[in-house]
C-alpha positions in Angstrom: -161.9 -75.9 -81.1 -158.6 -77.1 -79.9 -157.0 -73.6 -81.2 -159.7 -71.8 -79.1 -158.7 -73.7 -76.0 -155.4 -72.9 -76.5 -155.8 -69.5 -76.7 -158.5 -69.5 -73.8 -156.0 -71.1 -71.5 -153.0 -68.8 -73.1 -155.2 -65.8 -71.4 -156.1 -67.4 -68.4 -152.2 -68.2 -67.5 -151.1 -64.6 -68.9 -154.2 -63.0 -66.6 -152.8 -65.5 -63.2 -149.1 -64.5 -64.4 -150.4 -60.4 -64.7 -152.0 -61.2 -60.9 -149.5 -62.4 -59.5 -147.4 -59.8 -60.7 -149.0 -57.5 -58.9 -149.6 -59.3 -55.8 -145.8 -59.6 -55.4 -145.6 -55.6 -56.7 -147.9 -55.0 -53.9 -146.4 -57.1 -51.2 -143.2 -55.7 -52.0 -144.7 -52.2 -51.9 -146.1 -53.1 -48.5 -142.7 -54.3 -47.5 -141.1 -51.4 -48.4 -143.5 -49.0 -46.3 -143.2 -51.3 -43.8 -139.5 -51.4 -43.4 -139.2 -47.4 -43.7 -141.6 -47.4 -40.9 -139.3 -49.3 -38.7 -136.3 -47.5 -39.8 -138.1 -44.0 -39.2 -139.4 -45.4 -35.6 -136.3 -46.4 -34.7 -134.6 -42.8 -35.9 -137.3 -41.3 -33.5 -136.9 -43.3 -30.8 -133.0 -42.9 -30.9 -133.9 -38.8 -31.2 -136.1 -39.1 -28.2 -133.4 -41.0 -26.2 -131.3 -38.7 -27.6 -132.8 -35.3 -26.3 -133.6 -37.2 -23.2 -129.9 -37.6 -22.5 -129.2 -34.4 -23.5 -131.8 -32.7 -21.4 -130.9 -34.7 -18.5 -127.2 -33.3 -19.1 -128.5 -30.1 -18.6 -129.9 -30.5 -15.7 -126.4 -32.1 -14.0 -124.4 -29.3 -15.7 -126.2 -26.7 -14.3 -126.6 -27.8 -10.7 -122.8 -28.7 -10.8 -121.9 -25.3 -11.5 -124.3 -23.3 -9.5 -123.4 -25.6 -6.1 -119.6 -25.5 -7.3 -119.2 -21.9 -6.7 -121.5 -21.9 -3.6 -119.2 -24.5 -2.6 -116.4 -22.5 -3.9 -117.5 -19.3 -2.0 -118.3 -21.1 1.6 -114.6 -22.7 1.5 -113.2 -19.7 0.5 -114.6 -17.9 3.7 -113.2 -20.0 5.7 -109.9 -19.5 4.1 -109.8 -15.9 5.0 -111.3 -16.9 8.3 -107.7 -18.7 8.7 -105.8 -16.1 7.3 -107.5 -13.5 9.6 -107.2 -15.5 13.0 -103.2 -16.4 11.9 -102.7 -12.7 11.4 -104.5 -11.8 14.7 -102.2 -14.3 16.1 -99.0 -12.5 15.2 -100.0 -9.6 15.9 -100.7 -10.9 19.7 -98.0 -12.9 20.1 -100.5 -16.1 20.9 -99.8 -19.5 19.3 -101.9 -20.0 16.2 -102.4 -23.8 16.3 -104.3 -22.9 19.6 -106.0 -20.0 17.9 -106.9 -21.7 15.0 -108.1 -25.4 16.4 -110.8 -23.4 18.7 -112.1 -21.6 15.4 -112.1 -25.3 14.0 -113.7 -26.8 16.8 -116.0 -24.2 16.5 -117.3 -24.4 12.9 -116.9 -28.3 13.3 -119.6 -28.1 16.3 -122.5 -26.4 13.6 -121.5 -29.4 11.1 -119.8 -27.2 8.4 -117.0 -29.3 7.6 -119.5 -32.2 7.6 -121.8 -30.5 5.5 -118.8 -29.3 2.6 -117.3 -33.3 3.0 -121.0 -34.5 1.9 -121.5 -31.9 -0.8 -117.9 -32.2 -2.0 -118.8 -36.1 -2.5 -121.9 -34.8 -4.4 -119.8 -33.0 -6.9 -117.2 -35.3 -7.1 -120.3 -37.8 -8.5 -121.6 -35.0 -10.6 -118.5 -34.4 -12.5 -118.7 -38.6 -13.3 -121.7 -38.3 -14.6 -120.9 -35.3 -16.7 -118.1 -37.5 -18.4 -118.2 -38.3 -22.5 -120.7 -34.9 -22.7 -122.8 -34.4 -26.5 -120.9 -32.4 -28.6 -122.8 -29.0 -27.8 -121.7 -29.3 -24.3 -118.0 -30.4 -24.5 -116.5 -26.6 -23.9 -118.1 -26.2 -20.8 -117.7 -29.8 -19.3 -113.5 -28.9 -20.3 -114.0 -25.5 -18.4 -116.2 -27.3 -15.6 -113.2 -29.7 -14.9 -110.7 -27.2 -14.5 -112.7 -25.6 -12.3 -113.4 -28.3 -10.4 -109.7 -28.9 -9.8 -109.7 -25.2 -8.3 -112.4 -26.0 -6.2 -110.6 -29.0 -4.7 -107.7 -27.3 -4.1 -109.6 -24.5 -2.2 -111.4 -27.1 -0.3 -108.3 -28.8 0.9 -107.4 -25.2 2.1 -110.4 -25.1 3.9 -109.7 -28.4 6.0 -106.7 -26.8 8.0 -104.0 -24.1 6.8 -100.2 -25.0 6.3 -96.9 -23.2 5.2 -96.1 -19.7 6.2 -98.8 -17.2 6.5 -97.3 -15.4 3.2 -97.7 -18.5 1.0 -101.0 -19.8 2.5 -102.4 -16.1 1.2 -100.7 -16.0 -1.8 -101.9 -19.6 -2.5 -105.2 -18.8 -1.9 -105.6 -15.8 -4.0 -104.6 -17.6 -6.7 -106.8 -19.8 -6.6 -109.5 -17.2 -6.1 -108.3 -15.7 -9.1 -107.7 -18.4 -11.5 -111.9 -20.0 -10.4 -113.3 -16.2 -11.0 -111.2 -16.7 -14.7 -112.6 -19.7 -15.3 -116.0 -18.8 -14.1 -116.5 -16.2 -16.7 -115.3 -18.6 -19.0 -117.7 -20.9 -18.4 -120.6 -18.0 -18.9 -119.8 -18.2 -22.1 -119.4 -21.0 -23.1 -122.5 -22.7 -21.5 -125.4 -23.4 -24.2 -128.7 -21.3 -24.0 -131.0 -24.0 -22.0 -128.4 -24.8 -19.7 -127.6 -20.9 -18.7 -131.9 -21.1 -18.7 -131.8 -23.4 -15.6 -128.5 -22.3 -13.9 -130.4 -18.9 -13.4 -133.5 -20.6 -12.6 -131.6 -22.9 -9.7 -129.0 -20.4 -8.8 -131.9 -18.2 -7.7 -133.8 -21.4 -5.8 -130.2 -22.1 -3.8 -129.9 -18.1 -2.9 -133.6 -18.4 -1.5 -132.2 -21.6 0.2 -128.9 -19.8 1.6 -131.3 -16.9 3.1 -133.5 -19.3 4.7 -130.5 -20.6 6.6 -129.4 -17.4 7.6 
């Protein structure tokens, strides 16, 4: 009887001790899922944020361009403006300064110079943002920067012309030169989705520019 007893409580403890076996098998399982869970959240959620950033990039890199060379272009003009009215000058036998200061007091009366100082402060914050760039965009951001060194240059043209007439055109189609270089550069350089909407918002600032014409 004893014997039996033995035995009955033998397979009673060997049948809790199986249980609770696989209760901690299954809580373990459980844990497991539940920890890959997390870790596969937190992968997507750090792709999200990722692609987020990267799309948001975009954006910036492609505005920066297209409004660079409109920017580009509009100081440019009145580069040759300068060039044009020094030469006009000479050839009159007038005094340049004066010559020069009424076209400046002219263009400053519409707001241009205003109007290039605000978007020039635009880019300048632009090209902050576009700093540490992903991986896929780090050629163009390099080409970008030199570009944007151009630019500045161009634009300090723009503000009010200095040396000799000679060196003021050949600095200024150097410049020219060296941004159309760099431009076509940057074509090719610039990933699909961000050549995508650099079309798409090169075409809305053209519509823009013929509206203010």
């Amino acid at each position: 009887m004893e014997e039996v007893l033995e035995n009955s409580n033998q397979i009673n403890f060997n049948n809790k001790k199986r249980k609770k076996k696989k209760n901690t098998i299954i809580l373990v399982t459980i844990g497991i899922f539940l920890v890959i869970g997390v870790v596969l959240g937190v992968m997507k959620y750090q792709q999200n944020q990722t692609e987020k950033k990267n799309a948001e990039y975009a954006i910036i890199l492609a505005e920066t361009t297209v409004d660079m060379y409109f920017e580009f272009i509009i100081s440019n003009y009145l580069v040759i403006s300068y060039s044009d009215i020094w030469e006009n000058a000479i050839d009159l036998d007038i005094d340049f300064n004066d010559a020069v200061n009424s076209y400046k007091d002219a263009v400053s009366e519409k707001g241009v110079f205003e109007e290039r100082e605000k978007e020039k402060d635009g880019l300048r914050n632009n090209m902050k943002l576009l700093q540490n760039p992903p991986t896929e965009y780090m050629e163009s951001y390099i080409v970008l920067k030199q570009m944007y060194g151009i630019y500045s240059k161009m634009y300090e043209q723009s503000l009010s012309p200095t040396g000799s007439l000679v060196d003021f055109n050949r600095k200024t189609n150097d410049l020219t030169s060296q941004y159309e270089q760099l431009q076509e550069e940057l074509l090719i350089t610039l990933p699909a989705d961000v050549k995508e909407l650099k079309d798409r918002y090169e075409k809305e600032k053209n519509e823009e520019v013929k509206d203010d014409l």
